[in-house]
C-alpha positions as CSV (number, residue, x, y, z in Angstrom):
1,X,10.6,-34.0,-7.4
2,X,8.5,-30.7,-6.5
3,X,10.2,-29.2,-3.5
4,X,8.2,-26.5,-1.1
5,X,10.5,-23.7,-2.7
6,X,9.5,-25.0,-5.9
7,X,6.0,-24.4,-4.8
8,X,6.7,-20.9,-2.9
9,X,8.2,-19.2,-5.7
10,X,5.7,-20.4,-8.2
11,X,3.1,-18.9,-5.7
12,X,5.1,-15.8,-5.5
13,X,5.3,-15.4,-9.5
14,X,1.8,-15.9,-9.5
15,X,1.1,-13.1,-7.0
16,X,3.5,-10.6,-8.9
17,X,1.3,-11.6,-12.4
18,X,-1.8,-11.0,-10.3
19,X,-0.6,-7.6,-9.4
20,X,0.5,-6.4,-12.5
21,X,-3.1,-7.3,-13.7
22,X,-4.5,-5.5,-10.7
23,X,-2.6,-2.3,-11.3
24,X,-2.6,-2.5,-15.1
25,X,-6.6,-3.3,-15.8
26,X,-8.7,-3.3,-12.6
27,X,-7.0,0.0,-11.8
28,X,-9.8,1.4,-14.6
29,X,-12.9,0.8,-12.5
30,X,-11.6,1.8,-9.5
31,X,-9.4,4.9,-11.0
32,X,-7.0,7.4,-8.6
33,X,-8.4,10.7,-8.5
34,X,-5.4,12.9,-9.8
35,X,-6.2,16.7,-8.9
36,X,-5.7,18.8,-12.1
37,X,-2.6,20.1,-13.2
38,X,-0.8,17.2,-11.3
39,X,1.5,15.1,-13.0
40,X,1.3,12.1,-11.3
41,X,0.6,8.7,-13.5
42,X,-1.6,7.1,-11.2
43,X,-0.5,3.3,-12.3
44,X,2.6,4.4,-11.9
45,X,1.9,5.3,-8.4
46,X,0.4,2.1,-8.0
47,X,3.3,0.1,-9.3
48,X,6.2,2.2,-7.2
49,X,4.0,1.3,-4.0
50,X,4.4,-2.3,-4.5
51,X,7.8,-2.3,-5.3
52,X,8.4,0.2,-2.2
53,X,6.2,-1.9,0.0
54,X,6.7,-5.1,-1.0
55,X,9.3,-5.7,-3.4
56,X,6.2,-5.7,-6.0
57,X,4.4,-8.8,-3.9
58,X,7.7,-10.6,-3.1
59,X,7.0,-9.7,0.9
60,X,3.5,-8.6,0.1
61,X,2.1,-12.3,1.9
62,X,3.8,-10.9,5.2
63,X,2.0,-8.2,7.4
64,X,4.1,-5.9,9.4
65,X,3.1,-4.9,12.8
66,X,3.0,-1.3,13.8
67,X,4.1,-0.8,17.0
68,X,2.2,3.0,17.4
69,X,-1.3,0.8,17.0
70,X,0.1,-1.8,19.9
71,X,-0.6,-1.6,23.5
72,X,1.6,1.1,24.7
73,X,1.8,2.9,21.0
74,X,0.5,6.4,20.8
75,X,-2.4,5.4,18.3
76,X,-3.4,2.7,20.7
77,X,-3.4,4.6,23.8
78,X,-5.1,7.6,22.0
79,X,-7.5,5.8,20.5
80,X,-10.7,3.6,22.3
81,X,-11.5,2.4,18.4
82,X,-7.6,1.3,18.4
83,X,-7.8,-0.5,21.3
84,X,-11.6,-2.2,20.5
85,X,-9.8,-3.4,17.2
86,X,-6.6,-5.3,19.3
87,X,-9.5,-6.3,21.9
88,X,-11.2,-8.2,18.9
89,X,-8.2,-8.9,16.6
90,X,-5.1,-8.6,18.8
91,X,-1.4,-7.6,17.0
92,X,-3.5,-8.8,13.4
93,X,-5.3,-4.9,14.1
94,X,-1.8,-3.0,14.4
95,X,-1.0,-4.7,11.0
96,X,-0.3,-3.4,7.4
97,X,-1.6,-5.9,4.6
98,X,-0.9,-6.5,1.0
99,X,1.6,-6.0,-1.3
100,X,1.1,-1.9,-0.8
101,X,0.9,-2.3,3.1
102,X,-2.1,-1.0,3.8
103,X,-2.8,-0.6,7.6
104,X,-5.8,-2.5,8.7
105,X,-6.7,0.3,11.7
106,X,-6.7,3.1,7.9
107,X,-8.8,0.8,5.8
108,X,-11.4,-0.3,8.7
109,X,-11.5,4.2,9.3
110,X,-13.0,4.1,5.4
111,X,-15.7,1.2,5.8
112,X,-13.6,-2.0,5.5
113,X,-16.0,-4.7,7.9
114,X,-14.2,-7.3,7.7
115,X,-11.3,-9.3,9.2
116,X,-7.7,-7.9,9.0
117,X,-6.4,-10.6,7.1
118,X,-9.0,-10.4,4.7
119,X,-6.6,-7.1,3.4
120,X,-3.6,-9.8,2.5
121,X,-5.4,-10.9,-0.4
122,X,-4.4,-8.1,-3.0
123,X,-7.7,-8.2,-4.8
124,X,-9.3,-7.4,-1.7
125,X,-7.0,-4.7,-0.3
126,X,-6.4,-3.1,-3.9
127,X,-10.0,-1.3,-3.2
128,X,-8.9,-0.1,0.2
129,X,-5.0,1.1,-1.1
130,X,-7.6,3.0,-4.0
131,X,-9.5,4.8,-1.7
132,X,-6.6,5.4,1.2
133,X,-5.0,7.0,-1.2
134,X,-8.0,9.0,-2.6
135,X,-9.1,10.7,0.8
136,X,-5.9,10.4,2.8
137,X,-3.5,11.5,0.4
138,X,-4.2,12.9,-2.9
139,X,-7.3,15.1,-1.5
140,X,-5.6,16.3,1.3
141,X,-2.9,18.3,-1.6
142,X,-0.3,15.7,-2.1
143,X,0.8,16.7,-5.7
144,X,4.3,15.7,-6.1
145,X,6.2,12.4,-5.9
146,X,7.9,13.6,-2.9
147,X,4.5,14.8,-1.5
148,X,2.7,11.3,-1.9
149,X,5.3,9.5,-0.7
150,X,6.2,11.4,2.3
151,X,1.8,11.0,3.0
152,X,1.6,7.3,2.4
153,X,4.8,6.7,4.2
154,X,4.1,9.4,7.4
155,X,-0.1,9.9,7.5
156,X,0.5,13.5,5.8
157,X,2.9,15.6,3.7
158,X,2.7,18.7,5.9
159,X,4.1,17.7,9.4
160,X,7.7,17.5,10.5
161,X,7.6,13.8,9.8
162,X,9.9,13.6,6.6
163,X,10.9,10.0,5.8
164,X,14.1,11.0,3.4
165,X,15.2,7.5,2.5
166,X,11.5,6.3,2.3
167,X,10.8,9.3,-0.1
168,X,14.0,8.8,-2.6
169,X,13.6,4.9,-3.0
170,X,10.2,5.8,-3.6
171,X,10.9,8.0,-6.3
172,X,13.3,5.7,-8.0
173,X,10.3,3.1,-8.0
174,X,8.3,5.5,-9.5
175,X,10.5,7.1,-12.4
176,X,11.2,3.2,-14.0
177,X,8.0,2.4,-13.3
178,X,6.9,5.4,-15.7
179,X,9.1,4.5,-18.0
180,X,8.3,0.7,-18.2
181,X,4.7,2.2,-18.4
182,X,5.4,4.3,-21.4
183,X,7.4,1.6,-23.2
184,X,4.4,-0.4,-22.9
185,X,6.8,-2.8,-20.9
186,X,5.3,-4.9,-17.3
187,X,6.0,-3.0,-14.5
188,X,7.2,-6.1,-12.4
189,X,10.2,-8.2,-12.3
């Protein structure tokens, strides 16, 4: 007898295949723009997100609310765009999405039109995470582990923000995921 956890991790070892396959082959059309003389590994990158965000897709089919884009948040009360989004989509605007946790209010700033929850599906959001990345991050100077952590993690690595524990998991995730990279091993579980 098939049992709904039978069916729920079966669904969520299909997710983590689909994600390795995202990071590991779509990643070469829609390529990370390293800045020269950086050492990142850009799949790499990729693979330490999901693992930081999501435990590589294991959480990545929950969104998590951000209370800064809520009624009351800073975001939300600074913002008239913040605050049309929750007038059309409610808490599902204040959201991150995906197995890298992208924030709805970030991707919709770049051009995504359509519905928040559109961004759980990874195929869809993996575009989005791709560009994020490219204009919010690595163009503004993020050139280090550290640096590119502390940006995805705080909005920038140059304010006072410095999320310590965020940054070292982060840079475990990374390191193994190089190395599993290099080995020509799958960088998920």
């Amino acid at each position: 007898m098939v049992t709904r956890l039978d069916i729920l991790l079966s669904e969520r070892g299909k997710r983590r295949t689909d994600l390795e396959t995202l990071i590991r082959q779509r990643y070469l059309d829609l390529a990370l723009h390293i800045p020269g003389g950086c050492d990142l590994e850009p799949q790499a990158l990729l693979a330490a997100l999901a693992w930081q965000e999501s435990t590589f897709g294991l959480h990545g089919g929950q969104s998590r609310v951000e209370r800064a884009y809520c009624r009351g948040g800073t975001y939300y009360d600074g913002s008239s765009e913040v605050r049309d989004l929750w007038a059309c989509y409610g808490s599902c605007a204040a959201a991150s999405w995906s197995s890298w946790q992208i924030l709805y209010v970030a991707a919709f700033e770049l051009g995504f039109d359509l519905p928040p929850w559109r961004l759980f599906d990874d195929h869809i959001a993996f575009e989005w995470v791709i560009r994020y990345l490219d204009k919010r991050v690595l163009s503004k100077g993020a050139t280090t582990v550290e640096d590119f952590a502390d940006a995805y993690n705080s909005g920038t690595h140059r304010d006072s923000i410095v999320p310590v524990d965020y940054i070292k998991s982060f840079a475990q995730h990374y390191a193994r995921c190089v190395a599993l990279l290099q080995a020509g091993q799958p960088v998920g579980p």
